[in-house]
C-alpha positions in Angstrom: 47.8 32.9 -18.5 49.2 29.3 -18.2 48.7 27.3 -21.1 45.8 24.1 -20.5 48.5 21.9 -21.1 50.9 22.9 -19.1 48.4 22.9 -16.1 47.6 19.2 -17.2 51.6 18.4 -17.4 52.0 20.4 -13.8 48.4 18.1 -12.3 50.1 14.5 -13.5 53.9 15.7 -12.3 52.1 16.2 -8.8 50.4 13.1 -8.7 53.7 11.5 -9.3 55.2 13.5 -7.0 52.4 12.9 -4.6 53.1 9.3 -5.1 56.6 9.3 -5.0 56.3 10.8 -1.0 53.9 8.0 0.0 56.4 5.6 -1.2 59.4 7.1 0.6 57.7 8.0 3.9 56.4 4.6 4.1 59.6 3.2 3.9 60.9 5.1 6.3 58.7 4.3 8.9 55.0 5.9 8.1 53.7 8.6 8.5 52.7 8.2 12.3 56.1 10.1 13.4 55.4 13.4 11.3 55.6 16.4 13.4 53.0 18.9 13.0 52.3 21.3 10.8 51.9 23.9 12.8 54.5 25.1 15.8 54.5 28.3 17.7 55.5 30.9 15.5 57.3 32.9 18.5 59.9 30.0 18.8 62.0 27.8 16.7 60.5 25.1 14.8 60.8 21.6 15.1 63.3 21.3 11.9 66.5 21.1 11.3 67.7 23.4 8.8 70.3 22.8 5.3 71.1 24.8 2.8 72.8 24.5 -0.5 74.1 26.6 -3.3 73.3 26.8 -6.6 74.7 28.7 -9.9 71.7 29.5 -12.5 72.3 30.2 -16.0 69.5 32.1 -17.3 70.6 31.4 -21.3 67.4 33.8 -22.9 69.2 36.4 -21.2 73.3 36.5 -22.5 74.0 33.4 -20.0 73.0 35.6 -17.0 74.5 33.6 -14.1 72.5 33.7 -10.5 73.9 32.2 -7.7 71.1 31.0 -5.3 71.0 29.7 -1.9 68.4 27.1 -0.9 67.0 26.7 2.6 65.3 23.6 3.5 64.2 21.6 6.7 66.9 18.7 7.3 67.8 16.1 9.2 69.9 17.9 12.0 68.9 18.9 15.6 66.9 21.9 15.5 68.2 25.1 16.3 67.6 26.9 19.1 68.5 30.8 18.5 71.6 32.3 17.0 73.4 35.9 16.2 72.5 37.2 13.2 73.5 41.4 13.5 76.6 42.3 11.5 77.0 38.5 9.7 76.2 39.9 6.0 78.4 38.1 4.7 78.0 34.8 5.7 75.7 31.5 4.1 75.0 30.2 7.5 75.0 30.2 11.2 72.3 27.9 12.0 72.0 25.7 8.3 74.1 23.0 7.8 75.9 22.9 4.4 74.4 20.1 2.1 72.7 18.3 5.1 70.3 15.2 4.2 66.8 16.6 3.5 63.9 15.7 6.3 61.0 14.5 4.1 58.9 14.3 6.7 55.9 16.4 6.0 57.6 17.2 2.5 56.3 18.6 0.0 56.8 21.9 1.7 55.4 25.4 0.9 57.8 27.4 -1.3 59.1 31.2 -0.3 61.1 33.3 -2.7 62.7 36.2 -1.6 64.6 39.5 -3.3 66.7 40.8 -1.7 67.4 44.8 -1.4 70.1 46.6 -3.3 73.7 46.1 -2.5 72.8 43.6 -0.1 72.8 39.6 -1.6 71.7 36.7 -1.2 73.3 35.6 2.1 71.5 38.6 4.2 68.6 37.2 5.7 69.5 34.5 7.5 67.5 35.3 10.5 64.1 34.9 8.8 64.8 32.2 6.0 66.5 30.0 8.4 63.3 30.4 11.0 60.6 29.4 8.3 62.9 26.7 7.5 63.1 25.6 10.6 59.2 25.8 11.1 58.8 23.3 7.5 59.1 25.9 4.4 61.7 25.5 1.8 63.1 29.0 1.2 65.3 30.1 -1.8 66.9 33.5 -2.4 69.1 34.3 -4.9 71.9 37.2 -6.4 70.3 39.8 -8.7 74.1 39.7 -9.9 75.0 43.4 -10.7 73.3 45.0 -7.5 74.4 42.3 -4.9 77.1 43.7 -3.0 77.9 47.0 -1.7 80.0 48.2 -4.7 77.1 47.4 -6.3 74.5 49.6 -4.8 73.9 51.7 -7.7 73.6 48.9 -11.1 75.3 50.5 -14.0 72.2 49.0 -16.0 69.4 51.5 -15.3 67.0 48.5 -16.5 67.5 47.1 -13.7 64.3 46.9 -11.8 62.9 45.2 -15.0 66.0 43.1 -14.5 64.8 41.9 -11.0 61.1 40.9 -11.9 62.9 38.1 -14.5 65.4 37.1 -12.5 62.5 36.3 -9.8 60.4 34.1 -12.7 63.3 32.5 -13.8 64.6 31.3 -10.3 61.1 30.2 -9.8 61.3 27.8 -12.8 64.7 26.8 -12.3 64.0 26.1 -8.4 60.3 24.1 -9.8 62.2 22.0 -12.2 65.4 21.2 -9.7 62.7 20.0 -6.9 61.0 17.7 -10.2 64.1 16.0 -10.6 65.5 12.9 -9.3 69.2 13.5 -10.0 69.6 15.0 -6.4 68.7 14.9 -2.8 65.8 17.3 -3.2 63.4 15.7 -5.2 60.1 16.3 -3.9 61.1 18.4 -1.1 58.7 21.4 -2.2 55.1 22.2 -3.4 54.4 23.9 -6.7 51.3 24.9 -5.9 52.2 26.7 -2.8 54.4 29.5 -3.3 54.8 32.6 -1.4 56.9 35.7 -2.1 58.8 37.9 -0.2 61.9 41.1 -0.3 63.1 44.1 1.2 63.8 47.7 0.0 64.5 47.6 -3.7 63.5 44.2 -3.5 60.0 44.9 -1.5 58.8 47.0 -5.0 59.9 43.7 -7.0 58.0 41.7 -5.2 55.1 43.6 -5.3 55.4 44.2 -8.8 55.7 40.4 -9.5 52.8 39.7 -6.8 50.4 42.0 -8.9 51.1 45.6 -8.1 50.0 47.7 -11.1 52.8 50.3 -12.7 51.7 53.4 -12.9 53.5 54.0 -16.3 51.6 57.1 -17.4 52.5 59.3 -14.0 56.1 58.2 -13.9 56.6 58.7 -17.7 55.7 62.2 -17.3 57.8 62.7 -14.6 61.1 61.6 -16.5 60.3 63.8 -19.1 59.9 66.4 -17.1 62.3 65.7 -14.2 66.1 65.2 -15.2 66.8 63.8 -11.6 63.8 61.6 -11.5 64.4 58.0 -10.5 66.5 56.6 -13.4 65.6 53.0 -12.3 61.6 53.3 -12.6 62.0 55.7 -16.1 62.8 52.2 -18.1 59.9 50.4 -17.3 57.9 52.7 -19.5 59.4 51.6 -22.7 58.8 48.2 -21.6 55.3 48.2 -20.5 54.1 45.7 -22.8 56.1 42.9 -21.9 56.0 44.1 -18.6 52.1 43.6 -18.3 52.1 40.4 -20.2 54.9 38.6 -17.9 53.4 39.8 -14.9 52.1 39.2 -12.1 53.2 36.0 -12.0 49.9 33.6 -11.6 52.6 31.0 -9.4 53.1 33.2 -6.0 49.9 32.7 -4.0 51.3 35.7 -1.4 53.6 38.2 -1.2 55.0 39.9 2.0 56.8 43.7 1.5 59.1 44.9 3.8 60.4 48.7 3.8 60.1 49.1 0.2 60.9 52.9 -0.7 59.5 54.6 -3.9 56.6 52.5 -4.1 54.6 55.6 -5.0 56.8 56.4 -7.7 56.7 52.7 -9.6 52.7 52.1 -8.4 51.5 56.0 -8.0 50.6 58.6 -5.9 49.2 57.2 -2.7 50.5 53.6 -4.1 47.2 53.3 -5.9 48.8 50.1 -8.3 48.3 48.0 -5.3 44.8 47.7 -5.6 46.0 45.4 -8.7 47.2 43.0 -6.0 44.7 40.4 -5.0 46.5 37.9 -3.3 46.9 38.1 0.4 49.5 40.4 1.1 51.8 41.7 4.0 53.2 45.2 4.2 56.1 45.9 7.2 57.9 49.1 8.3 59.8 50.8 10.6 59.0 54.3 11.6 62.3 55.8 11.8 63.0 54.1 8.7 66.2 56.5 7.3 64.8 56.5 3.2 61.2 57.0 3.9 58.0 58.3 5.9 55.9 55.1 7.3 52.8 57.3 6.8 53.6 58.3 3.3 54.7 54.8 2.1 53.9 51.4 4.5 50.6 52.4 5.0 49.0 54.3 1.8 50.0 50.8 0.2 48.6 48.7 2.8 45.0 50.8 2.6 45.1 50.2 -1.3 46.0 46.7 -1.4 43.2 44.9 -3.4 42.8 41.5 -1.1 43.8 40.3 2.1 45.9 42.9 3.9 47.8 43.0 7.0 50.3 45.4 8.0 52.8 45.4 11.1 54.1 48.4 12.0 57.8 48.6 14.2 57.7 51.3 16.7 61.3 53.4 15.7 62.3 50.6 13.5 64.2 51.5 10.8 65.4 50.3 7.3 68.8 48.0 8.0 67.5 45.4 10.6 65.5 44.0 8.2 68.6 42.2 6.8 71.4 40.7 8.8 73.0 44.2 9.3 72.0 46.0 12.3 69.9 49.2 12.3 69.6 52.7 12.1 66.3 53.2 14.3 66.1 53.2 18.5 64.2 49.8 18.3 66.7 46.9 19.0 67.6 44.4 16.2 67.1 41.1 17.7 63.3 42.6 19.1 62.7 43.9 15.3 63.6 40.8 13.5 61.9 38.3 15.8 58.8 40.4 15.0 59.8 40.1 11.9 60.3 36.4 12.0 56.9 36.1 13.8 54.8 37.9 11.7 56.2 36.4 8.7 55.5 32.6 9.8 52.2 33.6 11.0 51.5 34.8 7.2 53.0 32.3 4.9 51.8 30.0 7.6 48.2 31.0 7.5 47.9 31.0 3.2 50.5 28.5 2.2 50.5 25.6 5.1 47.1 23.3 5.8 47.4 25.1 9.2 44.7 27.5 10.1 46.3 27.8 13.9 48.5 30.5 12.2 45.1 32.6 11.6 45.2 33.8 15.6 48.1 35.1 15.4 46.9 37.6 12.3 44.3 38.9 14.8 45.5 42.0 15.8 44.1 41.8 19.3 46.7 38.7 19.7 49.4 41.7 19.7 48.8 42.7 22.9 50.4 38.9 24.1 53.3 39.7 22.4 53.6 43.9 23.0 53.5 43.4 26.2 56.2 45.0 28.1 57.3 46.7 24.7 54.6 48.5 23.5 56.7 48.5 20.2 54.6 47.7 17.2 51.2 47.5 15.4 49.7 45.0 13.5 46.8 46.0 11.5 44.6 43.5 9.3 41.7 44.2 6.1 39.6 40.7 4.8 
């Protein structure tokens, strides 16, 4: 629960804030020239896109550094498509390094995103650099100790507990950088208007952080029972009750899951711990995923979800093309993540931008427009 003060301290910083924008859009011209809210979500955007890097130091938890990239619309020609398989590795392709922020139709929705394990902040380019270029600010950050391939398998077997604070905590750090003024990104992104997203390992955090219940008692009794039970999930046990105090956190408004495997084993058989989530939510899978059955996993989640559901199923998708890696399934990458990218947009679109045009696009008979041809994917929806 957030304290009645701090929700008073949060309404008079966003009046300022609200104030602040008048000011600076006025003087650079009005507001007559701000592009639209919504834009096609099967193209490019009318942004540019920058991005900048930052080093958190989370100092309640031994000076736990996280390095975080920041994606934001800026003041550069939009981009118009790009190469994303096999770059990993890389900050950018489209982004431009530190480029001046377009505060145009600022302040912008907010999406946080965790990323899967061994894989890092810089591996999902393709999507964060899209809603960026389509007016969302979009920040994803190291969970240092499982962010590169050596580091696939954390020594620290608290390490999904590790994940869910290291989500809060970039939240506040990322709130309190857009609040200040000792930078070029003051103002640039809404508070009240965040979404969250992550893949694999990361997928099971941010459901657990959207709402998702832990089924403590089932997995408890499994790693008593079960030497080779997930070591990862058997921590959370002893740490339920900070666990259910800290979370869900109240901020993220939705939450969007993509190939998360074990779900059943942190939320329970048939994934019943989602009907704890009540935000609008978005589940997405491939079925030739190589760590788990779509049946079994995606979709037992999806029919518990406890609010708004969708769920977009990839026709032999698989696990890997969901990051900027390349993929183990028969679908091809660049078709899987600009379904992906699509269906994403159309989401955060819908629940976090003053744009219902985005709520076409969530009607599953609007697949047909864009399966056509393919006859690739599903997209399923619950109110």
């Amino acid at each position: 629960m957030i304290p009645k003060e701090k929700k008073r301290q949060t309404a008079i910083r966003r009046i300022i804030l609200t104030a602040f924008l008048v000011l600076s859009t006025s003087a650079c011209g009005g507001s007559g020239s701000k592009p639209p809210a919504f834009s096609p979500p099967d193209q490019w955007g009318t942004f540019g896109v920058g991005v900048r890097e930052y080093h958190l130091i989370d100092t309640n938890r031994s000076n736990r550094t996280i390095p975080t990239l920041i994606y934001y619309p800026a003041k550069t020609p939009p981009p118009t498509g790009g190469h994303y398989e096999g770059t990993v590795t890389l900050n950018r392709i489209n982004a431009v390094l530190d480029a001046e922020a377009d505060f145009s139709r600022a302040p912008y929705p907010l999406i946080f995103f965790s990323h899967g394990s061994g894989a890092g902040k810089q591996a999902y380019k393709y999507l964060l650099e899209y809603l960026a270029s389509h007016g969302f600010v979009c920040v994803i950050a190291d969970h240092t100790g499982n962010a590169t391939l050596g580091e696939y398998l954390p020594a620290d077997l608290s390490f999904s507990i590790t994940r869910y604070y290291d989500i809060s905590f970039v939240i506040t750090q990322a709130l309190e950088l857009f609040e200040c003024t000792c930078h070029g990104l003051y103002g640039l992104a809404d508070p009240e208007r965040i979404g969250l997203a992550g893949h694999s390992w990361g997928a099971n955090t941010a459901l657990a952080v959207g709402g998702a219940q832990h089924s403590y008692d089932y997995f408890h009794a499994r790693c008593l029972k079960e030497p080779s039970f997930d070591p990862y999930v058997c921590p959370l046990y002893d740490q339920r009750a900070s666990l259910d105090r800290d979370f869900p956190d109240p901020r993220v408004k939705a939450v969007a899951s993509f190939s998360h495997d074990g779900a059943q084993t942190y939320f329970g058989p048939d994934c019943t711990g989602a009907q704890a989530i009540t935000i609008p939510a978005l589940e997405a899978g491939g079925t030739m995923d190589m760590y788990f059955n779509f049946d079994n996993e995606i979709l037992k989640c999806y029919q518990n979800l406890g609010g708004p559901a969708y769920m977009l199923k990839l026709i032999g998708g698989g696990h890997m093309a969901f990051a900027d890696i390349g993929d183990e399934g028969t679908m091809p990458t660049e078709r899987m993540q600009n379904l992906i990218r699509r269906y994403t947009l159309a989401f955060f679109g819908y629940y976090l931008k003053d744009a219902g045009e985005y709520g076409s696009y969530l009607d599953p008979a609007q697949a047909a427009a864009w399966n056509e041809g393919f006859d690739d994917f599903e997209f399923t929806s619950r109110y």
